[in-house]
LOZADO-628347 format. One record per atom (N, C-alpha, C): residue in one letter; x, y, z. Coordinates in steps of 0.2 Angstrom, whole numbers, padded with zeros to 4 digits, always signed. Example, Ala and Ser with C-alpha at 12.3 -4.5 7.8 and 13.67 -1.06 7.14 Angstrom:
BEGIN
a+0066-0028+0039/a+0062-0022+0039/a+0066-0016+0039/s+0064-0011+0035/s+0068-0005+0036/s+0064+0000+0039/
This chain:
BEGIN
x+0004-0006+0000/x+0000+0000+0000/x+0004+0006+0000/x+0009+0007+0002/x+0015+0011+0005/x+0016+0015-0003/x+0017+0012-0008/x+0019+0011-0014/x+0013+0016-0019/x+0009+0013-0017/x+0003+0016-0022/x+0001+0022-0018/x+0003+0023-0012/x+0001+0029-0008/x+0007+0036-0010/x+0011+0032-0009/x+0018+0038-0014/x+0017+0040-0019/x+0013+0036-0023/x+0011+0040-0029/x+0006+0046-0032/x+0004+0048-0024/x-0001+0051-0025/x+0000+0057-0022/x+0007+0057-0020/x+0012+0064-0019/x+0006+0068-0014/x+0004+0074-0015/x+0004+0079-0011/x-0005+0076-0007/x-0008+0071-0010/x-0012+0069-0004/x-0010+0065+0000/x-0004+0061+0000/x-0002+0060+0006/x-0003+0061+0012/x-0002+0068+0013/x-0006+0068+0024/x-0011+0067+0026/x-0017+0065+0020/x-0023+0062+0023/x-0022+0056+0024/x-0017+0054+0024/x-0017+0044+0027/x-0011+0044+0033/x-0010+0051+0034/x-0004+0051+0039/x-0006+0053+0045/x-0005+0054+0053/x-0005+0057+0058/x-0010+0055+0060/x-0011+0054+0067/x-0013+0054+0072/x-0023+0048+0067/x-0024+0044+0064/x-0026+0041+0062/x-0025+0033+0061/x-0019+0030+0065/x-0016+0024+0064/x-0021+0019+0069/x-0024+0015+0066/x-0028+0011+0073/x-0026+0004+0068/x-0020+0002+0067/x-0019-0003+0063/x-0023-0007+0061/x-0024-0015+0062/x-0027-0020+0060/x-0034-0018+0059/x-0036-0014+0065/x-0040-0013+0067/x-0045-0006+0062/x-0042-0003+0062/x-0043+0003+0055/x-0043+0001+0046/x-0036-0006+0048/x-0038-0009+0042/x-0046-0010+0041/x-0047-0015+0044/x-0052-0019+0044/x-0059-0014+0042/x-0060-0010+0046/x-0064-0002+0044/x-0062-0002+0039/x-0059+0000+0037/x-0058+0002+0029/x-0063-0003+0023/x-0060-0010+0024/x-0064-0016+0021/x-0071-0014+0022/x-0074-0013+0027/x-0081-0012+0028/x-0084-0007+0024/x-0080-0002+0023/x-0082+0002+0020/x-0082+0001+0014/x-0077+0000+0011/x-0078-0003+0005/x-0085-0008+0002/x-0084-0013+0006/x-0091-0016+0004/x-0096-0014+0007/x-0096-0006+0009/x-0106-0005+0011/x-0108-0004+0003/x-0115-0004+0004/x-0119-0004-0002/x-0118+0005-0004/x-0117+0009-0009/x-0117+0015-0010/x-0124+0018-0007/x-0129+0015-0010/x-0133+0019-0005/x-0134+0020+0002/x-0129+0019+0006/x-0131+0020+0014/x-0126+0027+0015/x-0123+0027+0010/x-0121+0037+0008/x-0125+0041+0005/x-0128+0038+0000/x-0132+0042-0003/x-0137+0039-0007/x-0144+0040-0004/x-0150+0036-0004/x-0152+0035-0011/x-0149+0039-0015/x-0152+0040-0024/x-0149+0034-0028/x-0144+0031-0023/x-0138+0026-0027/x-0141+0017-0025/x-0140+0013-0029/x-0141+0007-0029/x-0138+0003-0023/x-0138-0002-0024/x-0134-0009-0020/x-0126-0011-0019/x-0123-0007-0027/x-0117-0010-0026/x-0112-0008-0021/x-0106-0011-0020/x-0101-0008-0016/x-0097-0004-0016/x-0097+0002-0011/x-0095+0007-0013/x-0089+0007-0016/x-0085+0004-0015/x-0080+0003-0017/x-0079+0002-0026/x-0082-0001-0026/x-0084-0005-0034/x-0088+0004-0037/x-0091+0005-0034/x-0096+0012-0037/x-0091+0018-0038/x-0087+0019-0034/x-0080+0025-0034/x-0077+0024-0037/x-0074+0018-0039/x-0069+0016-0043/x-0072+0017-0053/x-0077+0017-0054/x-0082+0016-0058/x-0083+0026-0060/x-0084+0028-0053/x-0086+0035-0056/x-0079+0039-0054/x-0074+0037-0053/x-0068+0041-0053/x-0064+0040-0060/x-0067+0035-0064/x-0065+0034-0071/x-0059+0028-0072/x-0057+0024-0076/x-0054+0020-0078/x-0046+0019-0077/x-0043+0025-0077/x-0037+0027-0078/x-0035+0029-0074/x-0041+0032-0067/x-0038+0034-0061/x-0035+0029-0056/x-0028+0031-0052/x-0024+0026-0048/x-0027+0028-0041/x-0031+0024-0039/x-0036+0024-0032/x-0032+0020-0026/x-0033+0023-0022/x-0031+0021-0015/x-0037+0022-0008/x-0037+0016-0006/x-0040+0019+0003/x-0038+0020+0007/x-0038+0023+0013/x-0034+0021+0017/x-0038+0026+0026/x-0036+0023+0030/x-0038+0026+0036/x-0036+0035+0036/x-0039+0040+0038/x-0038+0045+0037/x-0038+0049+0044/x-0034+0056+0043/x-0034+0059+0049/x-0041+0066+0050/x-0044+0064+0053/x-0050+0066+0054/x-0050+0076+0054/x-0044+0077+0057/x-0042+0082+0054/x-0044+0087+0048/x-0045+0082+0043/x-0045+0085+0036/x-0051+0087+0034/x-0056+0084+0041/x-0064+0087+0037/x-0066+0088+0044/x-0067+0095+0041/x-0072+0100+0048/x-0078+0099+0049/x-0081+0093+0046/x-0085+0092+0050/x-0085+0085+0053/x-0079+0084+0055/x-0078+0079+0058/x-0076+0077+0066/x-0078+0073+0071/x-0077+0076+0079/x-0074+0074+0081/x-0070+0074+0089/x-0064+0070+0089/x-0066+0062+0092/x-0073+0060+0091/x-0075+0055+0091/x-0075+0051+0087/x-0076+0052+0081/x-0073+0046+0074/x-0067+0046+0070/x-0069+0041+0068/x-0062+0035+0062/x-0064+0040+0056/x-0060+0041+0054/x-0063+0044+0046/x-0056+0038+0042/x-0059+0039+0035/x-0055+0036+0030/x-0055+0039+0024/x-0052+0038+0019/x-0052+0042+0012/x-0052+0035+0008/x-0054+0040+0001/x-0053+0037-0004/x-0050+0044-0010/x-0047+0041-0013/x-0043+0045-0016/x-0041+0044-0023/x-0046+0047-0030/x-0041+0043-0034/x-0036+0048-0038/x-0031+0048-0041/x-0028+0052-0047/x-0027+0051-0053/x-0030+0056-0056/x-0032+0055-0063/x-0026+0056-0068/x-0025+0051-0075/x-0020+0052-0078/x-0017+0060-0079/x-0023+0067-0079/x-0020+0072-0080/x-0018+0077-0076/x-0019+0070-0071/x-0015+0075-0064/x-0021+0078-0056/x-0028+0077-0063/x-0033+0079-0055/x-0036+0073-0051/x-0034+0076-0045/x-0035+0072-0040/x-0046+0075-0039/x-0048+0067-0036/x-0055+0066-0035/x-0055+0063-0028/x-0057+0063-0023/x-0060+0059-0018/x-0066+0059-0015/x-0065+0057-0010/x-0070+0056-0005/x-0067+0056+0003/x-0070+0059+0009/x-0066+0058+0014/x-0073+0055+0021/x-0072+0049+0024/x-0080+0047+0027/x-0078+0048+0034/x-0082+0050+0038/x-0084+0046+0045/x-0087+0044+0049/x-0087+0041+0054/x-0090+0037+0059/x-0088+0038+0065/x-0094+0036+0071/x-0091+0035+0077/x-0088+0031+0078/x-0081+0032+0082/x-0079+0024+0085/x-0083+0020+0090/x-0084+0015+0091/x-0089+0010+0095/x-0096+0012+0094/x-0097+0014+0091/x-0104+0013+0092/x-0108+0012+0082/x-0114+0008+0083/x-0116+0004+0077/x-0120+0011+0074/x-0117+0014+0070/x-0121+0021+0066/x-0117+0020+0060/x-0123+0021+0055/x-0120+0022+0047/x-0115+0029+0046/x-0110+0026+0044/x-0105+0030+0041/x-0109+0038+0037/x-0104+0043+0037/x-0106+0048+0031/x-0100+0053+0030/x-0103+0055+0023/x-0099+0057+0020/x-0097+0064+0024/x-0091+0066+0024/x-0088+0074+0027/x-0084+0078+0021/x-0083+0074+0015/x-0081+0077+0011/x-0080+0074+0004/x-0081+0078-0001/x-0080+0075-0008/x-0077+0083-0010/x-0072+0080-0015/x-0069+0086-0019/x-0065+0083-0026/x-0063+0086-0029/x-0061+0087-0037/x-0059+0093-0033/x-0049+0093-0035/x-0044+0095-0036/x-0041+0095-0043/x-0040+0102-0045/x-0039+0102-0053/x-0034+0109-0052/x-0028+0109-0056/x-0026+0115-0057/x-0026+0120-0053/x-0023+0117-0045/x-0024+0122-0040/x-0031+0124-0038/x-0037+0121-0041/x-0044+0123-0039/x-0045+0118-0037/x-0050+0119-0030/x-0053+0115-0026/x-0062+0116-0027/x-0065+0111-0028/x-0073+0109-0028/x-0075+0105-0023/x-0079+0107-0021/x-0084+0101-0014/x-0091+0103-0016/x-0093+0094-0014/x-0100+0093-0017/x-0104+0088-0012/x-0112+0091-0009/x-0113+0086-0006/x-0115+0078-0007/x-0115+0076-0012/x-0121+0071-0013/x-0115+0067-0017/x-0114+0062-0016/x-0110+0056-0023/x-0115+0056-0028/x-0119+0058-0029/x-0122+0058-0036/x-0120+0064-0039/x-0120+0069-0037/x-0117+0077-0039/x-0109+0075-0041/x-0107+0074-0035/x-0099+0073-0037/x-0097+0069-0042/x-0101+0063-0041/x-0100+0059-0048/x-0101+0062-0055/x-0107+0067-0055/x-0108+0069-0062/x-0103+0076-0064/x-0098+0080-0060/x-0094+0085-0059/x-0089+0080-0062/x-0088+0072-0061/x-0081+0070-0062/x-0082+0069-0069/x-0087+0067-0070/x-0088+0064-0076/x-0088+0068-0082/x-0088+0073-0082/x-0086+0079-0085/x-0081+0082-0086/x-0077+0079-0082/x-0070+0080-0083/x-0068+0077-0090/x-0070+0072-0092/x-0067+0069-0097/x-0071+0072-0105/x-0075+0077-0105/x-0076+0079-0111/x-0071+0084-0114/x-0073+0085-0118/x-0068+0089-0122/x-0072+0098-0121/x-0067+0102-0122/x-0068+0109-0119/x-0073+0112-0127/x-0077+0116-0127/x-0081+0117-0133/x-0077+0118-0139/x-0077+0117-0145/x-0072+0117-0151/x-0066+0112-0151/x-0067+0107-0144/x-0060+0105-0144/x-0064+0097-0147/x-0058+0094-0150/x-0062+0086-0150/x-0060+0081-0146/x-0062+0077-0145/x-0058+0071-0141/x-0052+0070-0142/x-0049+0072-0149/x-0041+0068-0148/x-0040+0076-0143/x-0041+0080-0143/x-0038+0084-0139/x-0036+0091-0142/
């Protein structure tokens, strides 16, 4: 994981500091992965959120999860786990997601942060259906431009 997390250069600090709960935040992390995307966002079907972000962060993007520093999203208490997802897109814009929950206690996860990082500009959005359709757009072509570019 070490590996694929260096490559994502300046998001690095969101998997760093004061969020290490080993085996144990592993294992959170997996869970997260396999919740159904709708228990984020009630507009979205069954599949795994993992499988659903990977899908709407696009083909080419290099994705990583990891246990996060709670830190990063203000609307997060010093009672929960938070985690990221994070992908990097081949022309450099980074896309994620940043979730959290309480610790010990049985409550649905929520989201604290989604953003599209592009050329110094930052966008946040509430809903995975809105950010999804913000990322998706990334991939068209600028008016008069064509696909090749």
């Amino acid at each position: 994981m070490r590996r694929s997390l260096a490559a994502l250069g300046g998001v690095l600090p969101l998997f760093l500091g004061g969020c290490s709960d080993g085996a144990e935040g592993d294992a959170w992390v997996a869970q997260l992965q396999a919740l159904p995307a709708s228990e984020l966002d009630e507009g979205l079907g069954d599949e795994p959120l993992d499988a659903w972000m990977r899908v709407a962060m696009g083909p080419r993007a290099a994705v990583v999860w990891g246990p996060a520093d709670c830190a990063i999203g203000a609307a997060a208490t010093p009672e929960e786990r938070c985690a990221a997802i994070v992908g990097t897109r081949a022309d450099g814009t980074v896309v994620g997601a940043v979730i959290a929950q309480p610790r010990g206690v049985s409550s649905s996860p929520r989201l604290i942060d989604l953003y599209i990082e592009q050329d110094g500009e930052r966008s946040s959005f509430a809903t995975l259906m809105g950010w999804a359709s913000a990322v998706s757009t990334l991939d068209l072509p600028f008016p008069g431009q064509g696909r090749d570019g």
